[in-house]
N, C-alpha and C positions, 0 to 999 in steps of 0.2 A: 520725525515724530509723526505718528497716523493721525491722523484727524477725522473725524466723525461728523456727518452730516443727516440730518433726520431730511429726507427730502418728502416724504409723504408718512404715514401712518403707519408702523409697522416695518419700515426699510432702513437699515442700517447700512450706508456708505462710510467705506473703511478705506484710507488710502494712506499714502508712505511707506514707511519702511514696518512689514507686519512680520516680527522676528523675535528672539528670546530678549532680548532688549526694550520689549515692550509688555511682555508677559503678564503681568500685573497689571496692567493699564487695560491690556484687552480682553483680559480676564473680566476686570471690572467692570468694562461695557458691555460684553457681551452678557455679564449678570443681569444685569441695571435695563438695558432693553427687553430683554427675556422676561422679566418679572414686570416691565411697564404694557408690554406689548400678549396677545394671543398668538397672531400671528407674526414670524418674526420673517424678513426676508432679507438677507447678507448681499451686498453690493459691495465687491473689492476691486471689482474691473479697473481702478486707477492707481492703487499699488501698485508699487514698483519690487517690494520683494518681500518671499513668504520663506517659513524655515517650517522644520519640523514642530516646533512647538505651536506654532500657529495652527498647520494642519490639526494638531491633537488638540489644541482647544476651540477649533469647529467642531469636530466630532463629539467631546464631551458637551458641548452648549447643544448641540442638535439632540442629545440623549439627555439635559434634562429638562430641556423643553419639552421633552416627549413624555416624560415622566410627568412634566405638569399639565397633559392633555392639548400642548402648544403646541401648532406648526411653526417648522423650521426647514426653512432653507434659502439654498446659495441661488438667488436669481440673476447675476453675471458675474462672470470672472474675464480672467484674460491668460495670454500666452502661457506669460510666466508660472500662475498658478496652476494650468495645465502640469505643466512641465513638471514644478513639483508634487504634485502626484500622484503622477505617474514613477518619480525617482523613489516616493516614499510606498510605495505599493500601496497605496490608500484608495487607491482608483475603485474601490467597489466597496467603499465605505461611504467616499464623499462623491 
């Protein structure tokens, strides 16, 4: 199960398993930080493992934070996230 940690103002740390088995869950936090926060910044460096739906709901949270005049973005990741996306050709999205 991911777990969420506010470590500073604005940084959301996301770690476990971030998969379609959580989709709702991380749906819901990334709403819930987005709409608490201006600037929003993603910290998943301790994940251990990301799917496709994960990717696409970074992507749509970073578009409607933008929509709402919010910075958005991923300030560390790690291998694995690397990894996948690069396998989902998202590489020039995220």
């Amino acid at each position: 199960m991911p777990r969420k940690k506010k470590i500073e103002k604005g940084v959301l740390k996301l770690d476990g398993d971030l998969s379609i088995q959580r989709a709702a869950e991380l749906k819901d936090t990334l709403m819930t930080f987005i709409s608490e926060n201006d600037s929003i910044s993603v910290d998943h460096s301790e994940a251990e493992d990301f799917d496709l739906i994960y990717l696409q709901l970074l992507i749509s949270a970073g578009k409607y934070a933008e929509e709402n005049k919010k910075k958005f973005q991923i300030i560390k990741s790690n291998d694995v996230f690397n990894a996948a996306v690069q396998l989902s050709g998202f590489g020039n999205v995220l």
